[in-house]
C-alpha positions in Angstrom: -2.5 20.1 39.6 -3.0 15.9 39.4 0.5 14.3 39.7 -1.2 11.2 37.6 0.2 10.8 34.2 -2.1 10.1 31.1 -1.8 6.8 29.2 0.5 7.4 26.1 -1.2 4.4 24.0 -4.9 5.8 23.7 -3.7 9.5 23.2 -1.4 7.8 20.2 -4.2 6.2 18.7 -6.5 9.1 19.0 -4.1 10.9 17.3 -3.8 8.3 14.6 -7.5 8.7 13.8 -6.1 11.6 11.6 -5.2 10.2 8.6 -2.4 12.6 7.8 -0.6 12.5 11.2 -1.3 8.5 10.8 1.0 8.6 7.0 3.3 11.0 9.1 3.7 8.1 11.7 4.3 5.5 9.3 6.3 7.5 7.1 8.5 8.2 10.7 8.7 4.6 11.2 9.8 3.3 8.1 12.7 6.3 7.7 14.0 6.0 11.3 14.1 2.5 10.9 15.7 2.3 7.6 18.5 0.1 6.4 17.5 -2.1 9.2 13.7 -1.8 9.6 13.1 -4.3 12.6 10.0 -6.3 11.6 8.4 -5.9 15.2 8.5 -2.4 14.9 6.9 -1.7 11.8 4.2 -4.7 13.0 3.2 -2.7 15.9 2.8 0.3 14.3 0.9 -0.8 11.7 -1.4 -2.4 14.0 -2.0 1.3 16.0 -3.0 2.5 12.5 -4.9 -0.1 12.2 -6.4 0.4 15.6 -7.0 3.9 14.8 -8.5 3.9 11.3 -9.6 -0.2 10.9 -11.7 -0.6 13.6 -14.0 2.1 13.7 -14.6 0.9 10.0 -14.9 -2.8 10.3 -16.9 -5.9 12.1 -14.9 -7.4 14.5 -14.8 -10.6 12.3 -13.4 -7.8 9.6 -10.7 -6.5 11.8 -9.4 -10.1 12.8 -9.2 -11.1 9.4 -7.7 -7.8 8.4 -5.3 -8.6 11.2 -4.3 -12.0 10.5 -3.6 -10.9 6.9 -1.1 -8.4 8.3 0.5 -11.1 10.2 0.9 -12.7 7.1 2.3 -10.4 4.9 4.6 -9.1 7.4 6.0 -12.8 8.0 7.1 -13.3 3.9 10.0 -11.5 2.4 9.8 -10.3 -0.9 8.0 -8.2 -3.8 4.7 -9.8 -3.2 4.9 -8.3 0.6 5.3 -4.7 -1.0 2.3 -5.5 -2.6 -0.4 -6.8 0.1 0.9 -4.1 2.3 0.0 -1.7 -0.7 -3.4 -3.6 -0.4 -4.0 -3.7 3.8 -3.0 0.2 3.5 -5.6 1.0 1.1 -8.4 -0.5 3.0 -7.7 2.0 5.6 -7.7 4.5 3.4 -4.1 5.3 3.1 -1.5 3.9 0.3 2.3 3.5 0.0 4.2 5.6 -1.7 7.7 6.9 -2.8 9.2 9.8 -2.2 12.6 11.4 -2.9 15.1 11.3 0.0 15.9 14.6 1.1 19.1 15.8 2.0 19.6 16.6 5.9 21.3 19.6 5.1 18.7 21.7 3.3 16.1 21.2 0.4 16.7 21.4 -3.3 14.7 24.2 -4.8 11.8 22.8 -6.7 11.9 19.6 -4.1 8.2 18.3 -2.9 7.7 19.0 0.4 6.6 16.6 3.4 3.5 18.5 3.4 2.9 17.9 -0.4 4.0 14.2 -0.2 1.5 14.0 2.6 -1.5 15.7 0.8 -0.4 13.1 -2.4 -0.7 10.2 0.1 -4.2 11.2 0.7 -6.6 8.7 -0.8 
């Protein structure tokens, strides 16, 4: 057996490819991070999703201006950022949602699942 370790980025973004495991990502991100979601953070993994499910899709003069709108957006407070990130998410195919918070403890009965929010999130 190899002692020589496998590069964590390109298995990441292979994995992103999925488009389910990519809203479970995101969806990860955004609730780990929350009450202080550090702008870097989300940026960077936003940009793997991109990577993943942007490129394959789109010219490279495409991607770049796909990226410089992120880079955009993501430097604005405000509603009109909720909104163009709406928009970058949907041209990969993915689109922001809500969801009701769960309780750590246990589900309500009659609660949506992650797996049903997930399938919802599916464009």
């Amino acid at each position: 057996m190899s002692n020589e370790t496998v590069p964590y980025h390109p298995l990441k973004i292979k994995s992103l490819k999925d488009p389910l495991f990519a809203v479970a990502y995101l969806t990860e991100i955004f609730e780990e991070e929350e009450g202080d979601l550090e702008t870097g953070i989300m940026r960077k993994a936003l940009r793997d999703v991109f990577q993943a499910l942007g490129e394959p899709i789109m010219s490279d003069e495409e991607a770049k201006l796909h990226l410089d709108k992120l880079d955009v957006l993501m430097s604005h407070n405000g509603m009109a950022t909720i909104y163009a990130l709406a928009n970058w998410l949907k041209v990969l195919g993915l689109k922001l949602t809500v969801a009701v918070a769960q309780e750590d403890e246990g589900e309500e009965s009659g609660s949506v699942s992650d797996i049903e929010l997930v399938e919802v999130a599916k464009v």
